[in-house]
C-alpha positions in Angstrom: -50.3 149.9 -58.0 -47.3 151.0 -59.8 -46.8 148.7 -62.8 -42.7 147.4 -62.6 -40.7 148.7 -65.4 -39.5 146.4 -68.0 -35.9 145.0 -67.6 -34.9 146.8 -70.9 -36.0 150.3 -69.8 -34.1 149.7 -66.2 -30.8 148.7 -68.0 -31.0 151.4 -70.4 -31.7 154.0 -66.9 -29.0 152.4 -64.7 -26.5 153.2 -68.1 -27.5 156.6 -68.6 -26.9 156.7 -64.7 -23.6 155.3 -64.3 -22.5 157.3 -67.5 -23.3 160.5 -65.4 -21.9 158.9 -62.2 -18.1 157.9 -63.6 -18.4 161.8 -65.7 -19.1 163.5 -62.4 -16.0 161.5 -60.9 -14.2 162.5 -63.6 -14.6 166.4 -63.3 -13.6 168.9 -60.8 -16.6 169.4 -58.4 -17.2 173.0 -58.7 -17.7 172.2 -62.5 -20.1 169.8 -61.7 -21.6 172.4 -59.3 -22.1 174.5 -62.5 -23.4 171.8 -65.0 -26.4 171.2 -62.0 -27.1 175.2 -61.9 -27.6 174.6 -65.6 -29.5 171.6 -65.6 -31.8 172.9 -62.5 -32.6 176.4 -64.6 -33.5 174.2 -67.7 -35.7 171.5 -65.8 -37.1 175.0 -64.0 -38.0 176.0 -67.6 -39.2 172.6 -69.1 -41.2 170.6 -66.2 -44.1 173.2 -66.3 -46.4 171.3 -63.8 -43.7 170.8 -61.1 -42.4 174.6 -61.8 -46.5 175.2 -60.7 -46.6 173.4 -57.8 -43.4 174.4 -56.2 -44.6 178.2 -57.3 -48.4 176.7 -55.7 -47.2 175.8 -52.5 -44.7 178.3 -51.6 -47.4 180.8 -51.9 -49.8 178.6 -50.3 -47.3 178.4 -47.1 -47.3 182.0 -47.0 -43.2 181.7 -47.3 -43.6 183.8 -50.8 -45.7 186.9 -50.6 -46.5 187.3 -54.2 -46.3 184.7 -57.6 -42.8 187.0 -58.5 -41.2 186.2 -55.2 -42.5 182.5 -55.6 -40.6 181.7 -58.8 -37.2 183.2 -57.6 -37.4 180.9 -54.6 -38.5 178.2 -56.9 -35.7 178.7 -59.4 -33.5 178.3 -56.2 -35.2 175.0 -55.2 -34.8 173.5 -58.6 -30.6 174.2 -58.8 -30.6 173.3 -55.2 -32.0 169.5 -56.3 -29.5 169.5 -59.4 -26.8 169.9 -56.8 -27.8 167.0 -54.4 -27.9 165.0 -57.3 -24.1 165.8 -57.4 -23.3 165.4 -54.3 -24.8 162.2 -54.0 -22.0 160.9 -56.5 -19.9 162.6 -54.4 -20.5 161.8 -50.6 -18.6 158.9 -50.1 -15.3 159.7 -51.7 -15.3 163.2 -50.0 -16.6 162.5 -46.6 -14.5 160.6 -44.1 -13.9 160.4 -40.2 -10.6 162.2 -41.1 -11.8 165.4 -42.5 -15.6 165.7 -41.1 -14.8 168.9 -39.1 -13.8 170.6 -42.8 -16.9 169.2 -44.2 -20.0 169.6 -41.7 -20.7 171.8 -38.4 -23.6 171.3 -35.8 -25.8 174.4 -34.9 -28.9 174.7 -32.6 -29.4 173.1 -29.5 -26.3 173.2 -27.1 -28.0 170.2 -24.9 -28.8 168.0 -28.1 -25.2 168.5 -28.9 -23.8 167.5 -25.6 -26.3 164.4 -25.4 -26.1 163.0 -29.1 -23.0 164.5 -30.7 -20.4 163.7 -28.4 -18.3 160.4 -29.1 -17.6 158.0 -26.6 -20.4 159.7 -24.4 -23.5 160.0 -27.2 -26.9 158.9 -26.3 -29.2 157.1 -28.9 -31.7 159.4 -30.4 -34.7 159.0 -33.1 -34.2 161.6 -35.5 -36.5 163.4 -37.8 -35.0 164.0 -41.0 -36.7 165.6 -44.0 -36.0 166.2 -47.8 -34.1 169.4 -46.9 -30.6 170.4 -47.7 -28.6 166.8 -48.8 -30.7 164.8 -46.9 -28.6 161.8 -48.5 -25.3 162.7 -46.7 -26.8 162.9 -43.5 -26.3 159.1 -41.9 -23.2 158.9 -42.8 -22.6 162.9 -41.5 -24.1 161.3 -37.9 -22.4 158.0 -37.2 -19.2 160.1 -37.8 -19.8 162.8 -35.6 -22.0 160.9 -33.0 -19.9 157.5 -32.7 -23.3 155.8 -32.5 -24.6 152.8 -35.6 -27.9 154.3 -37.5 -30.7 153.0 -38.6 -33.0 154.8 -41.4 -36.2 153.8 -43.3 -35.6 154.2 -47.3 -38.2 153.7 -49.9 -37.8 151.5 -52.6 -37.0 153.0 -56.1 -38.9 152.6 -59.1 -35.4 151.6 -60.6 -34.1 148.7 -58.1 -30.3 149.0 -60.3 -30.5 152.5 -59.4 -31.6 152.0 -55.9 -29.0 149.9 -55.0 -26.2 152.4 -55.9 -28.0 154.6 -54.1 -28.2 152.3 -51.2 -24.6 151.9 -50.9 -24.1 155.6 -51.0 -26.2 155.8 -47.9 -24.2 152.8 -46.1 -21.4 152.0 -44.3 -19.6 153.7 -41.0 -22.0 151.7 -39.1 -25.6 153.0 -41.4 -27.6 150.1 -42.0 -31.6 150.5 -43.8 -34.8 149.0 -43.0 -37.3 149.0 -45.7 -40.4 151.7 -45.6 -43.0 148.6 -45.5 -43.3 147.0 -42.2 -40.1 149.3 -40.6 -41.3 149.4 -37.3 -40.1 146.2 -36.0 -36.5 146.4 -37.0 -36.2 150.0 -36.0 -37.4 148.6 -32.3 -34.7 146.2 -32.6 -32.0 148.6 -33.5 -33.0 150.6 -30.7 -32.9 147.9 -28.5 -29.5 147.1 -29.8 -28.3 150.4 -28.8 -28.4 152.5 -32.4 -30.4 155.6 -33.2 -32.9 155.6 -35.9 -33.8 158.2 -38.4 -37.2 158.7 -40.3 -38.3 161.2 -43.1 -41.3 162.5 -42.1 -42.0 165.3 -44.0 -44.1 163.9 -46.7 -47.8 163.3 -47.0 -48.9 160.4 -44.8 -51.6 158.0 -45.3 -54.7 158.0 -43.3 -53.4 154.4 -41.2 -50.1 155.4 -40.9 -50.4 159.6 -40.2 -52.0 162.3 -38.1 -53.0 165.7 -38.6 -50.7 168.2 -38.0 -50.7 171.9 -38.7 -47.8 172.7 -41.3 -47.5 176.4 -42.3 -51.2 177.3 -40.7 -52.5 174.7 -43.3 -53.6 171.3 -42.3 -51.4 168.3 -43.2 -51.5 164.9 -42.3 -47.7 163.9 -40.8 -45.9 160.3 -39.8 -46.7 159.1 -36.9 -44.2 156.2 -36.6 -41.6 158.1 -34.8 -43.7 159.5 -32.0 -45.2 155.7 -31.3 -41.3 154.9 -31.0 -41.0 157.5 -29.1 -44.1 156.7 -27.0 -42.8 152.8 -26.7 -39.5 153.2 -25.6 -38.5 157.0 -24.2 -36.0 157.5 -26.7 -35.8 161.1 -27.1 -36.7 162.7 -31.1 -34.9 165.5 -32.5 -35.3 167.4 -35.8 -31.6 167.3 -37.9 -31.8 169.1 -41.1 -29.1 169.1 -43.0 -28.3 172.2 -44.8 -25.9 172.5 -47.5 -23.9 175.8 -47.1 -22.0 176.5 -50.7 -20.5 175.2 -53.4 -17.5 173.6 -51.3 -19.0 170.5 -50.4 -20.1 171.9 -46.9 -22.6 170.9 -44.8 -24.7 172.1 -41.3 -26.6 169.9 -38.9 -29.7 172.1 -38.1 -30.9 170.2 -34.6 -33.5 171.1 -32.3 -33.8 170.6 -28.6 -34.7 166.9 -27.5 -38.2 166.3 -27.8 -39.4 164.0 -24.4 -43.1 163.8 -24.0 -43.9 161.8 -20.7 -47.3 159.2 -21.9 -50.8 161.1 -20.7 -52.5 157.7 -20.8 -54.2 159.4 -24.2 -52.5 157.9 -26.6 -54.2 159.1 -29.7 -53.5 162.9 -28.4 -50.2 161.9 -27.3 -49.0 160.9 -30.5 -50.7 163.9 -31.9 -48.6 166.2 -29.6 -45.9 164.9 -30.3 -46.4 164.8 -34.2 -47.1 168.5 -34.0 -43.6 169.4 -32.3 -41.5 167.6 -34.7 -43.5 169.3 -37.3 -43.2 173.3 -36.3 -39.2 172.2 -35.7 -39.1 171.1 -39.3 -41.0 174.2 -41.1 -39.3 176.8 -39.0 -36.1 175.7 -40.9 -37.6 175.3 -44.1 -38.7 178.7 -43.9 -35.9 180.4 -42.8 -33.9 178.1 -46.2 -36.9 177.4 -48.0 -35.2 177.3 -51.4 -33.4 173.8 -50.0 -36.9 171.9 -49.0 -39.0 169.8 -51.6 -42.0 172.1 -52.3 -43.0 170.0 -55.1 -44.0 167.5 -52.9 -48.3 167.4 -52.4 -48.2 167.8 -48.5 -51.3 169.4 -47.7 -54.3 168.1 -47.1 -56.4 171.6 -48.7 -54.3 172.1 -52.0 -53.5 169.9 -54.9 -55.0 166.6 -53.5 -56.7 165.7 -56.6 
């Protein structure tokens, strides 16, 4: 158990945080853009064990063919973060039903775009997101271009000042949040209320709450949750990554077909079926853009477990 930090060290964080916030606000964004290239390079240099593991993985994924290739992409992965972090500041003032069409596009699946991204006519959906591209703009990118309310599972932060900035970053335009502990039951009722739900799942899942999947020919063990939703109440999945395209605050729904997987009477391999498909969907985006997914992150079950 994580001890809770003391109300002196989460005042002096939620400063340092809103100092940052109101400077970002204050600047124009493509010099913001170029403070985060500077900032990713320098944590690059300076977090040595993270720099390894990103370095680690991509090589263990077979995305990198050699340790040279491996850092380049890693270098790329660490500015890409520093950049979230400022778009994050800069989501809700620069994202609006007026000028979505400037701001995002949809690619992939034709049919998932006719049946979920069509106002007036959208269907609910669960939707598999992942720590990919600016992950944080994507609620609010769907109930705009979808025309249908969203629930999504957040974590809570180790900074709850923090976390509730955060939070209303993420809200509004019909985006509500569940909490990650006991989430299943109000994501059942927003989907019986009519709304789509949307789930991380591409982080390491505990033994109770996960199945193993096979991520980049490695074995990992992968959420589960959304394909007993699935399972529960037909509610088609997809996979919606979204990518960030450039420096212009500009944005790209990656989606995959719908993913409908009709009950065997096995649940157990069922859910493991399922589990699998949103899982290839996910890494064969993050390796065609692997420099925007979070390689730092311990997802396998055969490297850096200890």
């Amino acid at each position: 158990m994580k001890s809770k930090k003391n109300s002196f060290l989460v005042n002096l964080e939620y400063f340092f945080f809103l100092v940052a916030m109101q400077t970002a606000k204050m600047i124009p964004l493509k010099l913001s853009y170029k403070i985060a290239e500077l900032a990713g390079l320098l944590f690059f240099m300076f977090d040595i064990r993270h720099r390894n593991r990103v370095v680690q993985h991509l090589m263990h994924a077979g995305v990198a063919k050699d340790r040279q290739e491996a850092i380049a992409i890693g270098k790329k992965n660490f500015i890409h973060f520093a950049k979230v972090v400022v778009e994050i500041f800069a989501c809700r003032r620069l994202m609006t039903p007026e000028n979505i069409g400037n701001i995002l596009r949809i690619s992939g699946s034709e049919k998932s775009k006719e049946l979920f991204f069509n106002p007036g006519k959208s269907k609910q959906v669960i939707i598999i997101c992942a720590h990919f591209g600016n992950w944080e703009m994507a609620g609010q990118g769907y109930t705009i271009s979808s025309g249908i309310p969203l629930m999504s599972v957040m974590r809570p932060f180790d900074n709850p000042k923090i976390g509730d900035y955060i939070l209303g970053s993420r809200t509004g335009h019909t985006h509500e949040v569940c909490d990650k502990k006991g989430a299943v039951r109000p994501l059942l009722v927003a989907l019986k209320k009519g709304y789509s739900i949307a789930i991380l799942a591409d982080q390491h899942a505990g033994a109770v709450e996960g199945v193993v999947t096979n991520f980049f020919g490695h074995p990992a063990r992968t959420h589960a949750s959304p394909a007993l939703l699935h399972l529960k109440t037909g509610v088609p999945i997809i996979t919606l990554m979204p990518r960030r395209i450039s420096d212009d605050f500009t944005f790209e729904f990656i989606i995959s077909d719908p993913i409908v997987h009709a009950p065997t009477g096995d649940k157990n391999a069922d859910v493991q079926k399922i589990a699998q498909m949103y899982t290839s969907e996910a890494e064969k985006v993050f390796a065609k853009y692997p420099e925007q997914w979070m390689w730092a992150h311990r997802r396998w079950l055969d490297i850096n477990r200890d």
